[in-house]
N, CA and C atoms of all chains as a GROMACS GRO file, in nm:
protein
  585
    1UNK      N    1  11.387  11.996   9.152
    1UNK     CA    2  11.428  11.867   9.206
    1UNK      C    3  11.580  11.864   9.223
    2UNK      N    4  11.569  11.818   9.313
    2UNK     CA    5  11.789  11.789   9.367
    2UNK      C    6  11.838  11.648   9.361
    3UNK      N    7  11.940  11.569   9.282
    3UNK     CA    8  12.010  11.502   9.301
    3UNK      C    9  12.058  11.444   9.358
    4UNK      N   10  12.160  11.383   9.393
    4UNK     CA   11  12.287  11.354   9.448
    4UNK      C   12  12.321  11.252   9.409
    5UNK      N   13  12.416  11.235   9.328
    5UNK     CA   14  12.535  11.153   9.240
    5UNK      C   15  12.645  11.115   9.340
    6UNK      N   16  12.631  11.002   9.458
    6UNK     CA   17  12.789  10.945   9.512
    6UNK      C   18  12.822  10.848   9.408
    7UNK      N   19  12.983  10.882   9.368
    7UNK     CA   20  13.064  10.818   9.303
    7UNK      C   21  13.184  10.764   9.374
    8UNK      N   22  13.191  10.645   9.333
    8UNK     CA   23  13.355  10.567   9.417
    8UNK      C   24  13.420  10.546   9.281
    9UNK      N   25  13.380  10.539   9.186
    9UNK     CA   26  13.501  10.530   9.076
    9UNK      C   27  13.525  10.642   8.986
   10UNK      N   28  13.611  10.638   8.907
   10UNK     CA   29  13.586  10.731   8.786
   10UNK      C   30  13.437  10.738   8.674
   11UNK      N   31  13.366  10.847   8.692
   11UNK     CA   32  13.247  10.819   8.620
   11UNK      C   33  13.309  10.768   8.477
   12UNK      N   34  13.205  10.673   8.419
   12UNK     CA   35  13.261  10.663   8.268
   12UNK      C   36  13.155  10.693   8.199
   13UNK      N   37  13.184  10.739   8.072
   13UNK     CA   38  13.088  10.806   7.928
   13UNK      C   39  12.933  10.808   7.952
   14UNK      N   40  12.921  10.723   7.992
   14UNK     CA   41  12.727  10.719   7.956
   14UNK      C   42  12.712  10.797   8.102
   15UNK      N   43  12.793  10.765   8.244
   15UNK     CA   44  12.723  10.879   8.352
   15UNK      C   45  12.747  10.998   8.319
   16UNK      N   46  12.903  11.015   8.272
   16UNK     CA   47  12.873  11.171   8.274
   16UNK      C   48  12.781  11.233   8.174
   17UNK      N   49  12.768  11.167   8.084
   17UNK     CA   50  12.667  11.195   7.965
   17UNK      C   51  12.506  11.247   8.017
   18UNK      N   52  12.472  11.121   8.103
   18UNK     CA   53  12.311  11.110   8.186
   18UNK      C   54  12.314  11.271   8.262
   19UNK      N   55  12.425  11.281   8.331
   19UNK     CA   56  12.480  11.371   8.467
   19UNK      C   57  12.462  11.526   8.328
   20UNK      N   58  12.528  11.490   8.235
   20UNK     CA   59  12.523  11.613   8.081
   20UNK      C   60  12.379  11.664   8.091
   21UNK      N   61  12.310  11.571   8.041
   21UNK     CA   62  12.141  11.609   8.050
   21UNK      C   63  12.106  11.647   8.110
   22UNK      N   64  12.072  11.578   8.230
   22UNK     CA   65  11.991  11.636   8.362
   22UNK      C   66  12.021  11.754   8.430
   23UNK      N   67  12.174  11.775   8.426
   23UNK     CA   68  12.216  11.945   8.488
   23UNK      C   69  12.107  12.034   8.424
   24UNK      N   70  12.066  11.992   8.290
   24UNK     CA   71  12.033  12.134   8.199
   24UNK      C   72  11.910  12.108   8.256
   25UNK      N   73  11.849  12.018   8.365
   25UNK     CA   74  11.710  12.054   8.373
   25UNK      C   75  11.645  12.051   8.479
   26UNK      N   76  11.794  11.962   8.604
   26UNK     CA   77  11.765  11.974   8.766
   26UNK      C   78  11.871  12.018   8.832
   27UNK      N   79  11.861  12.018   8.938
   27UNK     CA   80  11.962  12.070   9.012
   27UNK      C   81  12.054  11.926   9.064
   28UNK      N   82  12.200  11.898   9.026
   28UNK     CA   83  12.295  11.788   9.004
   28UNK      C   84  12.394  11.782   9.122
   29UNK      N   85  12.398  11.777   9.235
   29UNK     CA   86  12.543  11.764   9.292
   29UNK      C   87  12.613  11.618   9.276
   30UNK      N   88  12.741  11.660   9.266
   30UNK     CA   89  12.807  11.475   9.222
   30UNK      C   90  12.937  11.512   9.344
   31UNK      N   91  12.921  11.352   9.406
   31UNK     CA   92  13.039  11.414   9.525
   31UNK      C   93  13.127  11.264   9.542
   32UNK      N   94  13.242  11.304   9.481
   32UNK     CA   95  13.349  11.156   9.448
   32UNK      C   96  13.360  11.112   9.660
   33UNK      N   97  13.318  11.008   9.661
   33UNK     CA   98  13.314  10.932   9.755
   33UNK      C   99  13.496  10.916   9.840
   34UNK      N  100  13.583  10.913   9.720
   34UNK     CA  101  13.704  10.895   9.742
   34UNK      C  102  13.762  10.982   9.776
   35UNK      N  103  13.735  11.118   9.809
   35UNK     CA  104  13.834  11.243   9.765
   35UNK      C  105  13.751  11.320   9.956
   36UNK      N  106  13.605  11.289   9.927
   36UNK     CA  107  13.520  11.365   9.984
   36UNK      C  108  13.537  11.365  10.176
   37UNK      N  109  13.615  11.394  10.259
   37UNK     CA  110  13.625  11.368  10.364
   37UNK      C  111  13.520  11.400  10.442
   38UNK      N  112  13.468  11.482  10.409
   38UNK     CA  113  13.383  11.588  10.506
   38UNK      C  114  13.206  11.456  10.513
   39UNK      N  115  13.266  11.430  10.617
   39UNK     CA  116  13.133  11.292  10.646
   39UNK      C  117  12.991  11.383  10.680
   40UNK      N  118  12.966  11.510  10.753
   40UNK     CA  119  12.846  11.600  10.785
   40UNK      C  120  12.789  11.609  10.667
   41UNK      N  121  12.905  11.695  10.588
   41UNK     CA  122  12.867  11.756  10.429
   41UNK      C  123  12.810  11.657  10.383
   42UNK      N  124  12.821  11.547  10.344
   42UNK     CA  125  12.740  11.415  10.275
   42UNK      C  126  12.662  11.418  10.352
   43UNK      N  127  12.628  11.397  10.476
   43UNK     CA  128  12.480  11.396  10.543
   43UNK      C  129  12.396  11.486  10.527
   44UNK      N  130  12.433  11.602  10.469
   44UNK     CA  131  12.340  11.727  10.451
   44UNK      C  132  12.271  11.732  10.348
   45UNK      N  133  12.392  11.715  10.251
   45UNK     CA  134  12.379  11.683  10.080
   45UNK      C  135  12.247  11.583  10.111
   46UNK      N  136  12.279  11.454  10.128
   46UNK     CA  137  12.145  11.320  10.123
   46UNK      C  138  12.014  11.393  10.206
   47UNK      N  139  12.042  11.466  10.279
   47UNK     CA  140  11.923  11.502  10.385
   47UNK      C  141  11.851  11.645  10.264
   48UNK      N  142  11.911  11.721  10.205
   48UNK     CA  143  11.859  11.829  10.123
   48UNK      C  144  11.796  11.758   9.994
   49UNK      N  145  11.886  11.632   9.950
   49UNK     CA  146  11.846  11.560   9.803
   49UNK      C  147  11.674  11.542   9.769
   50UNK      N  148  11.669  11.524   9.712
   50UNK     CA  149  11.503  11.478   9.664
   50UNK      C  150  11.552  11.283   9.647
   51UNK      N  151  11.639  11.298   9.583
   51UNK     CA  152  11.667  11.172   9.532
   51UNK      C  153  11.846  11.124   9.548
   52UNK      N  154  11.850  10.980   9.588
   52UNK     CA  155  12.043  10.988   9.626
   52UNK      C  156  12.090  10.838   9.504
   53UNK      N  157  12.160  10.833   9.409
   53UNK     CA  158  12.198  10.753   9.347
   53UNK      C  159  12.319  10.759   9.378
   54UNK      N  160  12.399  10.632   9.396
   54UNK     CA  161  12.484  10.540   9.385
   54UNK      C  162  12.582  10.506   9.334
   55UNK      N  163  12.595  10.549   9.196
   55UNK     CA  164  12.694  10.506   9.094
   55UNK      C  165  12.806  10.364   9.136
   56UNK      N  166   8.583   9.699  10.500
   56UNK     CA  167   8.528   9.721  10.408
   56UNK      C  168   8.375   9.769  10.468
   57UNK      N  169   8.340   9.885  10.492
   57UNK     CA  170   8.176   9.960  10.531
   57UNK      C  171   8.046   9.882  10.446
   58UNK      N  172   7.968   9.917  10.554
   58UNK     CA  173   7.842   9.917  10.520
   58UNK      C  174   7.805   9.960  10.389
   59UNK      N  175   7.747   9.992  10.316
   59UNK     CA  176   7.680  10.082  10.224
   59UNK      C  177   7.603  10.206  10.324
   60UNK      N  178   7.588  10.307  10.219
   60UNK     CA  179   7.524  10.454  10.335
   60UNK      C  180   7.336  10.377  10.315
   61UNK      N  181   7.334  10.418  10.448
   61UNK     CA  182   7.180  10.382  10.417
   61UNK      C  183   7.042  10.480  10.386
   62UNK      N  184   6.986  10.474  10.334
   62UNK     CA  185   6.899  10.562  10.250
   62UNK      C  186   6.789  10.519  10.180
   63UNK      N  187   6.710  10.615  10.083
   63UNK     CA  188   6.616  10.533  10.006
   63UNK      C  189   6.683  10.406   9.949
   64UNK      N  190   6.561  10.327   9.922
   64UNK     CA  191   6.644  10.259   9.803
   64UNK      C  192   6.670  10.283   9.694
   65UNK      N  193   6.802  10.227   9.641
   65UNK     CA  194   6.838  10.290   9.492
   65UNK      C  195   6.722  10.258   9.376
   66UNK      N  196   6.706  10.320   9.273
   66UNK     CA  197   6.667  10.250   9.146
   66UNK      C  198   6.712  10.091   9.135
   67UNK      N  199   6.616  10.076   9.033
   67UNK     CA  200   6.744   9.902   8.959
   67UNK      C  201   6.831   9.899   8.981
   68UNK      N  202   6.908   9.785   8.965
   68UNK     CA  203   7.028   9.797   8.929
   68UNK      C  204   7.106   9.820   8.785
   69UNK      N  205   7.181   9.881   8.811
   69UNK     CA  206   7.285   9.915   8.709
   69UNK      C  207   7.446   9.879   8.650
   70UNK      N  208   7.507   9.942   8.590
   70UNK     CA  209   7.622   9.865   8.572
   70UNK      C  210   7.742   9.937   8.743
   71UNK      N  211   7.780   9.877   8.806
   71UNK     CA  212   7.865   9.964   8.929
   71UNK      C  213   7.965  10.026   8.823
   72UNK      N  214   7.974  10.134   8.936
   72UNK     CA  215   8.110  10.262   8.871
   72UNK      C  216   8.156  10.204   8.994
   73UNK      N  217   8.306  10.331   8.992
   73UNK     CA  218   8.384  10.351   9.143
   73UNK      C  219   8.394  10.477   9.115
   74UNK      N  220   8.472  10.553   9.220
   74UNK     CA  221   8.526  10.643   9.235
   74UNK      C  222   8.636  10.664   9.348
   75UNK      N  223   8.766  10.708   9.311
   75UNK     CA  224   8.913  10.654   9.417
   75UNK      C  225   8.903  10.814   9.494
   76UNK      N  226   8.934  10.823   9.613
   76UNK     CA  227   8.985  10.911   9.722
   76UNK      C  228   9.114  10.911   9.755
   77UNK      N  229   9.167  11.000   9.781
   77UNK     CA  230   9.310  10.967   9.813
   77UNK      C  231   9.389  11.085   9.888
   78UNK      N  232   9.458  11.009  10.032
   78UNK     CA  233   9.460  11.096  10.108
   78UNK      C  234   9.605  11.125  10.033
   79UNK      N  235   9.688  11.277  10.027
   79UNK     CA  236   9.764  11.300   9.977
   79UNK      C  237   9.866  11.305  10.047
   80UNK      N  238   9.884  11.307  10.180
   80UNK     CA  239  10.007  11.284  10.248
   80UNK      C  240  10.056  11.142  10.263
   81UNK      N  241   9.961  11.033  10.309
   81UNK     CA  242  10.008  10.890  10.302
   81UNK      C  243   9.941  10.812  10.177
   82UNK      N  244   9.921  10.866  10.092
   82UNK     CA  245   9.883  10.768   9.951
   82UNK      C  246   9.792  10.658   9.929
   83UNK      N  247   9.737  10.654  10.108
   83UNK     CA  248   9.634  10.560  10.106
   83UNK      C  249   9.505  10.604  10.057
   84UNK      N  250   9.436  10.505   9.991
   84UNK     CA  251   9.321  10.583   9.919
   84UNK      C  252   9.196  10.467   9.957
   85UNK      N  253   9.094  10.500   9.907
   85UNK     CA  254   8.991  10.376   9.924
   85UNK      C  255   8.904  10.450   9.800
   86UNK      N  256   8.896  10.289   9.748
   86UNK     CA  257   8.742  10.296   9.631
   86UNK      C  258   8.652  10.301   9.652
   87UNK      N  259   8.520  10.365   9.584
   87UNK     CA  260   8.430  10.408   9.691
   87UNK      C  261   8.324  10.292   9.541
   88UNK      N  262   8.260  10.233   9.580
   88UNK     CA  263   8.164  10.160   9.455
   88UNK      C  264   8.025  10.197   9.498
   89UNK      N  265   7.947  10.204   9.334
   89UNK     CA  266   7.852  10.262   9.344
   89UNK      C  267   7.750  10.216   9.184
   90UNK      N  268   7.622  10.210   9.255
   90UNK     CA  269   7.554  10.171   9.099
   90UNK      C  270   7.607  10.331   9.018
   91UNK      N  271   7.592  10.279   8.892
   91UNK     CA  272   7.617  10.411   8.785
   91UNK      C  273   7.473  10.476   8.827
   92UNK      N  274   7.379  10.444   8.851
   92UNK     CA  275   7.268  10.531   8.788
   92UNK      C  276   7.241  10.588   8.948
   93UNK      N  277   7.295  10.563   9.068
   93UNK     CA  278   7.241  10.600   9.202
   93UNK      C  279   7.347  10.634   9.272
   94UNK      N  280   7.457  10.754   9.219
   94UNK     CA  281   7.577  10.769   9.284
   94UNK      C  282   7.580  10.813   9.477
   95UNK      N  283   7.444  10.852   9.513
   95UNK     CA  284   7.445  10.873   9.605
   95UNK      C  285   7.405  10.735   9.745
   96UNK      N  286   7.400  10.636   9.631
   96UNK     CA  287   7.414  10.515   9.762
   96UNK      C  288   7.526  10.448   9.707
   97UNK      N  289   7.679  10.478   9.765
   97UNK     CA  290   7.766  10.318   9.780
   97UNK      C  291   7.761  10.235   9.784
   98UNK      N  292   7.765  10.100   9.740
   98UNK     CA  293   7.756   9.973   9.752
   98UNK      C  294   7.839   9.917   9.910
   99UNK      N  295   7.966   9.979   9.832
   99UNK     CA  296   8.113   9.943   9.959
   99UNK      C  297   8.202  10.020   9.930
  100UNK      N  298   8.320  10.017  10.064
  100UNK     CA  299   8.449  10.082  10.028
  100UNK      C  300   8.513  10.034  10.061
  101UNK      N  301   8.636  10.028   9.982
  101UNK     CA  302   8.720   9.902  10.002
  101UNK      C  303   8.866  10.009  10.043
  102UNK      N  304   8.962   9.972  10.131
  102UNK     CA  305   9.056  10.069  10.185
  102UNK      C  306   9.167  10.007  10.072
  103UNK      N  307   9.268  10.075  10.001
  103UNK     CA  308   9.353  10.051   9.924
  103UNK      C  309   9.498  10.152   9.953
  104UNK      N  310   9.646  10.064   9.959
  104UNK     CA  311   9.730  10.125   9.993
  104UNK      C  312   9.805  10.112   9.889
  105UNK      N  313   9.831  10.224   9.830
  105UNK     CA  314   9.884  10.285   9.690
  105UNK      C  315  10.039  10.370   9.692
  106UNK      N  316  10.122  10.280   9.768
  106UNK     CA  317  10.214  10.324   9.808
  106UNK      C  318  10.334  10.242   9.728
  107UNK      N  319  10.303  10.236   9.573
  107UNK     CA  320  10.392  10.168   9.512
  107UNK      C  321  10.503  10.262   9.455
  108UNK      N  322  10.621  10.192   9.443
  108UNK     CA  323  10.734  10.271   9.364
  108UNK      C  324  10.790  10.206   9.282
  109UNK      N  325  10.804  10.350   9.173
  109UNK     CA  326  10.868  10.330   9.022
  109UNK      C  327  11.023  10.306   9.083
  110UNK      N  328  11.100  10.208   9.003
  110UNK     CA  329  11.221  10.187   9.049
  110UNK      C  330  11.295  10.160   8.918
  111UNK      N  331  11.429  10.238   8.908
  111UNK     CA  332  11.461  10.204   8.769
  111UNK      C  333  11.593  10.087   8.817
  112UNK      N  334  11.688   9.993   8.761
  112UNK     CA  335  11.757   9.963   8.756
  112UNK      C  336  11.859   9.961   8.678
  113UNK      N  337  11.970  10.023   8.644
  113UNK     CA  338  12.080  10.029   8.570
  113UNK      C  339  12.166   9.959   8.579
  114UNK      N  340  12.141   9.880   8.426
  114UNK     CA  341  12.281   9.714   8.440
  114UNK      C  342  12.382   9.728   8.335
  115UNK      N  343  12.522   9.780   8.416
  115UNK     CA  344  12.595   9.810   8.384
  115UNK      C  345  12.777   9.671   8.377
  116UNK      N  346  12.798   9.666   8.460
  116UNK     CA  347  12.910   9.587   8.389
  116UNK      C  348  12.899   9.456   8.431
  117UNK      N  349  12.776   9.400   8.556
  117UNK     CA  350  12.802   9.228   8.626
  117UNK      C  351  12.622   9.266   8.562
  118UNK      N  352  12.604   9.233   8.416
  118UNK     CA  353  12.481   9.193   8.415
  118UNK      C  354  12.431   9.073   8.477
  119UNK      N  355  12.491   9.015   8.466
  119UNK     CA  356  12.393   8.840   8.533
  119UNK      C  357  12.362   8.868   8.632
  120UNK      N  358  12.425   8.964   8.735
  120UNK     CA  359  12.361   8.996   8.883
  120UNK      C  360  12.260   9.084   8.865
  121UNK      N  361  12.293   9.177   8.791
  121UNK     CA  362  12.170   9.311   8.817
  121UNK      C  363  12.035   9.235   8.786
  122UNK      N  364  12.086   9.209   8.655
  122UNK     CA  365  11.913   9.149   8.597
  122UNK      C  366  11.873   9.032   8.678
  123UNK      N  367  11.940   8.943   8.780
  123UNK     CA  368  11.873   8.867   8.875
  123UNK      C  369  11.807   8.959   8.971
  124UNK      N  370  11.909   9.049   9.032
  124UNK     CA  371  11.869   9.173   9.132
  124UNK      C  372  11.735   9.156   9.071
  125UNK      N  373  11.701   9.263   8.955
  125UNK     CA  374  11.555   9.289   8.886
  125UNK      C  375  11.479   9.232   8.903
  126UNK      N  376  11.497   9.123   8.835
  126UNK     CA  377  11.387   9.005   8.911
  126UNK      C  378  11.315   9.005   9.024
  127UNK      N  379  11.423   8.988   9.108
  127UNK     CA  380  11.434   8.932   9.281
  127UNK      C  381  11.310   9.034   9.354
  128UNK      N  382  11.353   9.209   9.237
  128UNK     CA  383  11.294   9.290   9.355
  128UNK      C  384  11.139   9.313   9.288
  129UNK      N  385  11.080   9.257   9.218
  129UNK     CA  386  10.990   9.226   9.198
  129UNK      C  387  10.894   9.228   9.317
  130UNK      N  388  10.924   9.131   9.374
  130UNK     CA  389  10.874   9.074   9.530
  130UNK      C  390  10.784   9.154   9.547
  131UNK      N  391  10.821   9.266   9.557
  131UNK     CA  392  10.788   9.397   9.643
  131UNK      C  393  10.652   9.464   9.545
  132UNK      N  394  10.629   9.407   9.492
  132UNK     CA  395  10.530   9.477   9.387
  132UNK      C  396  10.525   9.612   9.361
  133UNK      N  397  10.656   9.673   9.341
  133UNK     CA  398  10.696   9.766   9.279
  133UNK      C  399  10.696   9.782   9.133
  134UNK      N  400  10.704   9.896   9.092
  134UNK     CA  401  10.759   9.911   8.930
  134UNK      C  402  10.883   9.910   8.937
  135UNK      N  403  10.880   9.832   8.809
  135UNK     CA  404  11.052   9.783   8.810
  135UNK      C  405  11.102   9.790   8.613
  136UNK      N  406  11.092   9.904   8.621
  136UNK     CA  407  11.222   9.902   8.474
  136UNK      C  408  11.385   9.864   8.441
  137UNK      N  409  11.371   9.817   8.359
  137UNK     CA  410  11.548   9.776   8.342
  137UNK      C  411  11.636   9.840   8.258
  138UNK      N  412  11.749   9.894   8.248
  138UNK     CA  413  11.809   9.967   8.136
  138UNK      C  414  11.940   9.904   8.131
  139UNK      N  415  11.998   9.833   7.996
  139UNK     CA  416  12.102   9.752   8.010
  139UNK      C  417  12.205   9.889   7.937
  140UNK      N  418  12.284   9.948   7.987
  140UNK     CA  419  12.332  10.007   7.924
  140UNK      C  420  12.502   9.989   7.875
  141UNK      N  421  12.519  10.059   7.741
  141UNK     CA  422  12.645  10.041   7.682
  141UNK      C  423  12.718   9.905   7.616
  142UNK      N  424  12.665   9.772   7.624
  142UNK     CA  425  12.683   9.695   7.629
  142UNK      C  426  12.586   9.539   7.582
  143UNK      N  427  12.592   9.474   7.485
  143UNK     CA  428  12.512   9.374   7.461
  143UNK      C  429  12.538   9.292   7.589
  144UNK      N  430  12.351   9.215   7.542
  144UNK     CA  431  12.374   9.160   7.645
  144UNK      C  432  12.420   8.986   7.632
  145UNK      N  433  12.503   8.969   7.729
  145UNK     CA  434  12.574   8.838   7.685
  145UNK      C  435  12.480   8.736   7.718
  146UNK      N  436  12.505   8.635   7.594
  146UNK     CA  437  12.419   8.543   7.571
  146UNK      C  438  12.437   8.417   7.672
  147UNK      N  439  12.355   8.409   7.803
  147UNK     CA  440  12.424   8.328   7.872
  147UNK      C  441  12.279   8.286   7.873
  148UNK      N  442  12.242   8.124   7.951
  148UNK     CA  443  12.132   8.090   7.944
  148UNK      C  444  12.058   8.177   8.122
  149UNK      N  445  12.110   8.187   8.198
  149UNK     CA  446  12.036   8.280   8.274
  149UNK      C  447  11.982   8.383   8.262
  150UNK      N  448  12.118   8.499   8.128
  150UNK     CA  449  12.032   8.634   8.105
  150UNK      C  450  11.940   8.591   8.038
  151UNK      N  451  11.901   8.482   7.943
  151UNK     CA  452  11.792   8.454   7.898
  151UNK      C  453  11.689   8.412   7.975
  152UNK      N  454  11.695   8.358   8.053
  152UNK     CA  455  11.558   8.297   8.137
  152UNK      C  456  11.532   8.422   8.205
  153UNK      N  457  11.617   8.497   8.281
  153UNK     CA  458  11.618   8.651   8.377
  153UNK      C  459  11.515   8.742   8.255
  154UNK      N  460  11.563   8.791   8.141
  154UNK     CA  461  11.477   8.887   8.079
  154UNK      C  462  11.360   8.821   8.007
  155UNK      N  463  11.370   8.684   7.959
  155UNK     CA  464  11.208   8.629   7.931
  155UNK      C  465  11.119   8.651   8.111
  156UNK      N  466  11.212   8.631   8.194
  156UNK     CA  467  11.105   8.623   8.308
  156UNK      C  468  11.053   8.736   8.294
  157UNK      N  469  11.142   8.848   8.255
  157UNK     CA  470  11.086   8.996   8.368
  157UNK      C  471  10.991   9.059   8.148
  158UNK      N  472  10.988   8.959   8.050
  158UNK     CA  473  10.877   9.030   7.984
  158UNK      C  474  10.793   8.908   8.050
  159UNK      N  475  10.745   8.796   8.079
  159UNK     CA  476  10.633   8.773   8.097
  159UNK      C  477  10.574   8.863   8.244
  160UNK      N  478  10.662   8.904   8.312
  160UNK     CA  479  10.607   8.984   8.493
  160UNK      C  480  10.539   9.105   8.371
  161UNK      N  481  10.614   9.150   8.242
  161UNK     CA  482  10.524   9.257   8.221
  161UNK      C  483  10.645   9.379   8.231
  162UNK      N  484  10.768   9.367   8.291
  162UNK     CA  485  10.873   9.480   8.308
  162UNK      C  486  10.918   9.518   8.185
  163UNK      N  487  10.918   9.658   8.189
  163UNK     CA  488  11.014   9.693   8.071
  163UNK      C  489  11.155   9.690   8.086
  164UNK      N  490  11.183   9.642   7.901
  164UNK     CA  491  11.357   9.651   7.939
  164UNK      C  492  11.356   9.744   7.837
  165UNK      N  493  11.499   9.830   7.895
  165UNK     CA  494  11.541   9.917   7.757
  165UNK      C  495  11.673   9.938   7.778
  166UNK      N  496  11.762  10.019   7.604
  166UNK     CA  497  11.899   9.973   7.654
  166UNK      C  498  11.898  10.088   7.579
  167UNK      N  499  12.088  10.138   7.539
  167UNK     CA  500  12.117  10.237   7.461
  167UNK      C  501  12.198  10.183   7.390
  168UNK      N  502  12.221  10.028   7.355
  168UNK     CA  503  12.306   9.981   7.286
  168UNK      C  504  12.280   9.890   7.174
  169UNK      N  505  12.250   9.966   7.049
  169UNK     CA  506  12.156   9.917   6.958
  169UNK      C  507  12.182   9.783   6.872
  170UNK      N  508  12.318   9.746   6.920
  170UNK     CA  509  12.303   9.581   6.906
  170UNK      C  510  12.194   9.470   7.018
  171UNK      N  511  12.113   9.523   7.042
  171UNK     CA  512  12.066   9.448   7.169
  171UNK      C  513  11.902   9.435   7.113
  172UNK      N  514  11.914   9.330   7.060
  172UNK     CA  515  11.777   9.332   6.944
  172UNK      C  516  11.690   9.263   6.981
  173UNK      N  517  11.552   9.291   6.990
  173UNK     CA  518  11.430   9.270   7.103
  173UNK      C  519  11.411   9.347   7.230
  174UNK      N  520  11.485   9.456   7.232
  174UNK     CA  521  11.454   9.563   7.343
  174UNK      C  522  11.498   9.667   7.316
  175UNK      N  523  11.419   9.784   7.349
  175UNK     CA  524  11.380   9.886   7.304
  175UNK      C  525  11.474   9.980   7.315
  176UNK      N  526  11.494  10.032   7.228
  176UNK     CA  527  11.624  10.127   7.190
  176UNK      C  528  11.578  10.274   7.257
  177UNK      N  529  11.696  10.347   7.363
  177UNK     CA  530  11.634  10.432   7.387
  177UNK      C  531  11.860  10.537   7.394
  178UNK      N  532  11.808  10.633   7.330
  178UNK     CA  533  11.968  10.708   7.390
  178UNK      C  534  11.988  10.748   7.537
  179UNK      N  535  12.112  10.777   7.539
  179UNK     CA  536  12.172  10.798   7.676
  179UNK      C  537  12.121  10.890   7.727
  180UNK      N  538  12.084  10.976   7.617
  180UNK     CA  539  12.003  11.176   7.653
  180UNK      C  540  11.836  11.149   7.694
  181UNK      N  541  11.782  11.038   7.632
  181UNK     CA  542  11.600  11.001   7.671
  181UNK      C  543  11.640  10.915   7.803
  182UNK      N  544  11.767  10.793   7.775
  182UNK     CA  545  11.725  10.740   7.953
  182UNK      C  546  11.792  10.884   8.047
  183UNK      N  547  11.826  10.938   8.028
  183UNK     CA  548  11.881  11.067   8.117
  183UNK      C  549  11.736  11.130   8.140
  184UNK      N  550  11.664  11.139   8.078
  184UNK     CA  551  11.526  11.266   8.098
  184UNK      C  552  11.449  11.132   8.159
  185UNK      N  553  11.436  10.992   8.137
  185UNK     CA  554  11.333  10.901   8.181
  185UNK      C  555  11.348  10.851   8.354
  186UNK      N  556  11.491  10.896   8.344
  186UNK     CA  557  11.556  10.864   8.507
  186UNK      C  558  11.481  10.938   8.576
  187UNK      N  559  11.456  11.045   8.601
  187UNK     CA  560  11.403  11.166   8.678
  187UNK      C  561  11.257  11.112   8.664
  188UNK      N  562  11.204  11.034   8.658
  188UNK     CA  563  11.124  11.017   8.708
  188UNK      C  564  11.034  10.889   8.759
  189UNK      N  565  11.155  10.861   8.811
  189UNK     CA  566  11.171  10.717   8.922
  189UNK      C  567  11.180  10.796   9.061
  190UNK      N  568  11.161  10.666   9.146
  190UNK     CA  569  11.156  10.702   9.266
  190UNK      C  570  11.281  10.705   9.301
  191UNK      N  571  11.350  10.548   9.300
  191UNK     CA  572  11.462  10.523   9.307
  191UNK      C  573  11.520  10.469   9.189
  192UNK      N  574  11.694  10.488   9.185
  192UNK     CA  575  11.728  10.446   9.067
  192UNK      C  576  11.817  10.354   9.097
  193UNK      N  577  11.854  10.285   9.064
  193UNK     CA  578  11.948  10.124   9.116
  193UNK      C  579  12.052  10.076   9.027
  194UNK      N  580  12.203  10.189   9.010
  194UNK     CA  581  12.259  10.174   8.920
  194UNK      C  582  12.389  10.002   8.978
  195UNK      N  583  12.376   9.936   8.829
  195UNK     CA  584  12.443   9.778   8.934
  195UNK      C  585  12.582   9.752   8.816
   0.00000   0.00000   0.00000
């Protein structure tokens, strides 16, 4: 199963914690919303995901 | 909702069973009813669309909104879990009416913040393994 973690803020303790776990048991991409220019790359990422959370 | 198949007639009657079908690409299924003792005559079939989703919600720093959110999305007759995390929850008379509503709907609440007494204590590492298996997750 694949992920995808968009973040607009600084994750705090309990995500990266959740984000801690689950690496060890799915496949995790986390892609800071703020930093991330590449608008395709996010469309690919959500289009490959199984699942797209929000943060 | 069909005919019954037509055929001998069954025995007596009995107590009805069912038995569910289910197509695996669109989740629609239909119950198929039937006396217990004469599985080979149907009574009826009733078409059923089983296209519900587990939905988690994560209420994180504007609880009074999320846990209304929760509520709200009820509507949809979805599964709807709640996880208040990091944080008691403040004693306002809405979060109270909001989480008595969503135990009488039957929703679970759970938190990782073990001052939060009357809902179910779960760590950050179990809601981490319980997430994965939602459909969607609704962090607020």
């Amino acid at each position: 199963m694949k992920i995808l973690y968009l973040t607009n803020r600084e994750p705090d303790e309990t995500i990266r914690e959740i984000i801690h776990y689950q690496k060890k048991m799915i496949d995790v991409t986390i892609v800071d919303m703020r930093t991330e220019k590449d608008r395709d790359r996010i469309i690919d990422l959500i289009a490959a995901s199984d699942k797209v959370v929000s943060w | 909702m069909t005919a019954p198949r037509r055929g001998r007639k069954p025995p007596s009657p009995q107590i009805a069973r069912y038995s569910w079908h289910e197509c695996r690409a669109c989740f629609r299924g239909s119950v198929i009813i039937y006396l217990a003792a004469a599985e080979k005559y149907p009574i009826a079939e009733v078409q059923v669309d089983k296209t519900v989703k587990k939905i988690a919600v994560l209420v994180r720093d504007r609880q009074g909104e999320a846990l209304r959110m929760a509520v709200g999305i009820t509507l949809m007759d979805d599964v709807i879990d709640v996880y208040i995390l990091d944080r008691k929850v403040e004693e306002t008379e809405e979060n109270s009416f909001n989480i008595e509503t969503m135990k009488d709907l039957g929703m679970n609440v759970f938190t990782n913040y073990e001052g939060n007494r009357g809902i179910t204590f779960f760590s950050t590492g179990e809601i981490a393994k319980k997430l994965l298996r939602y459909d969607h997750v609704l962090p607020y």
